[in-house]
C-alpha positions, -999 to 999 in steps of 0.1 A, spaced: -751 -382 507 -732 -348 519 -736 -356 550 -724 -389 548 -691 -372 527 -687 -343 557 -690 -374 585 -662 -391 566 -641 -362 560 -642 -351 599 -633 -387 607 -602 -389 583 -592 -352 594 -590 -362 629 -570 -398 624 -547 -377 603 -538 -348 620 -518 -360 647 -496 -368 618 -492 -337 610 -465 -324 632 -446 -359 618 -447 -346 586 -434 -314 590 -406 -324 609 -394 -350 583 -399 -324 554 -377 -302 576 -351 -330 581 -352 -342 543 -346 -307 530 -323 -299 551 -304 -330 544 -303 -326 505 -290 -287 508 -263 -294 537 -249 -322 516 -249 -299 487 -232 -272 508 -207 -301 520 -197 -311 484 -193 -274 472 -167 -264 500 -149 -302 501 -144 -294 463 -137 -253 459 -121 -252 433 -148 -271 411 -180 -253 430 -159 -219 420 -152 -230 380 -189 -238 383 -199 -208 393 -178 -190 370 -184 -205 339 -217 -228 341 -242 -210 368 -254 -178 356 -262 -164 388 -284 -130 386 -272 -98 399 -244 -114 423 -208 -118 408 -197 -159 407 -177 -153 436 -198 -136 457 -230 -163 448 -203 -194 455 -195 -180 488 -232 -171 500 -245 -205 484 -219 -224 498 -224 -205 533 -261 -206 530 -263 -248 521 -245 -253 553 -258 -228 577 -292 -224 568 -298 -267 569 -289 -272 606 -312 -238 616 -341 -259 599 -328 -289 608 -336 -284 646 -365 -259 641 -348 -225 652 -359 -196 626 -380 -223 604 -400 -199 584 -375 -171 573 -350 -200 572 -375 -220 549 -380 -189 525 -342 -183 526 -337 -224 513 -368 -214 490 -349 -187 473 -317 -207 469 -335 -235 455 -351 -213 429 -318 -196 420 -303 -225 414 -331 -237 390 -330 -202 372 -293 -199 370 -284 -239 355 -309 -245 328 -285 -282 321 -303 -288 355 -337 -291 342 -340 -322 324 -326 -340 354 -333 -324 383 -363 -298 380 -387 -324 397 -362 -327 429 -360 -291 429 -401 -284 426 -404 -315 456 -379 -295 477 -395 -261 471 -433 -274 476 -418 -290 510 -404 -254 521 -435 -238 514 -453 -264 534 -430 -253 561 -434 -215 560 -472 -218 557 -476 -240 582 -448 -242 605 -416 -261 613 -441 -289 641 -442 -295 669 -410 -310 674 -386 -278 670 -368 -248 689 -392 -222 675 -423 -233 696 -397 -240 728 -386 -204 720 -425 -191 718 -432 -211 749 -409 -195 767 -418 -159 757 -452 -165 768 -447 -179 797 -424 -153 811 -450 -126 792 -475 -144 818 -451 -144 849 -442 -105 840 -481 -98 842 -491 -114 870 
């Protein structure tokens, strides 16, 4: 009976690992979506994203102007890095650490939104465990270091 549960385990590992690289890479693009549009609403709105930040978010140890200015910065800069793969994992902790500020600091957000925010979060630890995929500048980037490592060897 094992044996029959390993043989069917091996099989349904190997049909779904090519998929693999396909999941990362939408997690990646999904992610990145939902905190670029977020960045995009905060800045075409600033006077609203810095009322918020005054008077609802209670960021830790930042001042609300300072937090606005690096969230804002950081939902719009650090979505494109993963978006295309470049810096993934620091990029991925980086979206990880905003996400979880932004839970901490807006308890209203809870009832609403702490499911969202726990998908988001378990997609960018998928990322920085496992990688950004195949599909992204970071393994064109290592590729290229090892090549010319290689060529400066031989």
């Amino acid at each position: 009976m094992i044996a029959v549960l390993n043989k069917l385990d091996s099989v349904m590992e190997s049909l779904l690992k090519p998929l693999v690289p396909v999941l990362l890479l939408i997690g990646r693009l999904w992610v990145a979506w939902i905190f670029f549009r977020s960045g995009q609403t905060k800045f075409a709105s600033w006077d609203s994203t810095l009322f918020l930040f005054e008077y609802e978010y209670q960021v830790p140890f930042l001042p609300w102007e300072m937090a606005a200015y690096l969230a804002t910065a950081g939902e719009l800069i650090l979505p494109v890095l993963l978006a295309v793969g470049f810096l993934s994992r620091p990029t991925a902790l980086a979206l990880f650490v905003l996400n979880a500020v932004a839970v901490i600091s807006y308890p209203a957000l809870w009832p609403k939104g702490f499911f969202d925010h726990q998908l988001w979060g378990m997609m960018l630890l998928l990322i920085m465990i496992f990688g950004p995929g195949l599909a992204a500048v970071d393994n064109w980037v290592k590729s290229r270091a090892v090549g010319s490592a290689a060529r400066q060897g031989e």
